[in-house]
N, C-alpha and C positions, 0 to 999 in steps of 0.2 A: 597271304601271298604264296605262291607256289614256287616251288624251286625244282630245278628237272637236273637230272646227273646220270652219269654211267656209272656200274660197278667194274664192268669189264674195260682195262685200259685199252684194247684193241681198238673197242668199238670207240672209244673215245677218239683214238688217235684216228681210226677213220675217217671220222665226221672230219674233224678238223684237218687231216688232210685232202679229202675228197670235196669239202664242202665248208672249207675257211669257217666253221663254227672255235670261236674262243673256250677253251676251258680253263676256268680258275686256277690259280696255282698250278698250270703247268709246265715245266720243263720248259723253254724256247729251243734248246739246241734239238733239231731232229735225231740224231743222235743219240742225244740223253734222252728226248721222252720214247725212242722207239725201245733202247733198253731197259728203261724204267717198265714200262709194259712188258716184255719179255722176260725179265730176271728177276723182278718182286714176287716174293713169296705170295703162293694166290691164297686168297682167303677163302674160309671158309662159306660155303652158300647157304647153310642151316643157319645162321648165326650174321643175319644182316647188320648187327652194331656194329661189330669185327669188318665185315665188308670196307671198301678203299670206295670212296665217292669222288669222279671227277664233275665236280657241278658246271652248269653251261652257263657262261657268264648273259647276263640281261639282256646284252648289246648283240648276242646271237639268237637270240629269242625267235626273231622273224623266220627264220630257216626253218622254222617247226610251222609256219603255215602252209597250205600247196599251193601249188602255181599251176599252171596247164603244164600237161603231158606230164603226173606226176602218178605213179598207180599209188592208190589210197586202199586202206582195209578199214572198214567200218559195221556194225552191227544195224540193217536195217530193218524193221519188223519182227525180230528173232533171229533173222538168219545171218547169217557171214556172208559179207560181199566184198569182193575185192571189184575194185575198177581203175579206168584209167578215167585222169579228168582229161575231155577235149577241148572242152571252150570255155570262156569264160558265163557261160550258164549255167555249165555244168557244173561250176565250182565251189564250195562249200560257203557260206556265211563266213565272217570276217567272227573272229574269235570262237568262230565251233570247232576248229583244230583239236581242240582238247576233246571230239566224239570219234575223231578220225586218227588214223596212223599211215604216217606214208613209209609206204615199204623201198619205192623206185623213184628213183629221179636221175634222168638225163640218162639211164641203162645201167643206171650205179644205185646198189644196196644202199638203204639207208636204214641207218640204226637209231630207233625210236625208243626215247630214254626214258625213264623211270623218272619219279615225282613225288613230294612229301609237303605237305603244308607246312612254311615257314613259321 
């Protein structure tokens, strides 16, 4: 099983507030988790053990699929492509998420997490 997280509380807190994704153990007061991300001491980035893991709880899983009108970055043939999906043709296979990265959705960054086999 695969488990997806943030190192960076930002971008956790992003997701979760631009885009209601749950993350484990965090915070509920806005508040607390917005200073929690701001005044924890940052870790180290050479030394991923040390790294702080906000993992995405299961039940936000689907948020990592695209929808229309979502621009995706994917590797097709070699080359680097970015697009926008328009319709539903255009739209990826139902569990190939994990070939794709969505960068945009709704005009709003989206921060595309990191992964480790459970």
């Amino acid at each position: 099983m695969t488990r997806y997280f943030y190192t960076d509380p930002l971008a956790a807190a992003w997701m979760s507030r631009h885009f209601g994704m749950n993350i484990e153990d965090w915070p509920t007061s806005e508040l607390c988790w917005f200073a929690h991300a701001l005044y924890d001491e940052p870790q180290s980035p050479s030394d991923p053990v040390q790294a702080q893991r906000f993992y995405i709880n299961p039940d936000s899983l689907y948020l990592l699929e695209p929808i229309i009108n979502d621009v995706i970055w994917t590797v097709r043939d070699g080359f680097y492509e970015v697009r926008r999906i328009c319709d539903v043709y255009d739209k990826p296979q139902a569990q190939s998420w994990r070939l794709h990265k969505i960068i945009e959705r709704n005009g709003v960054g989206f921060h595309w997490p990191e992964s480790e086999e459970a």
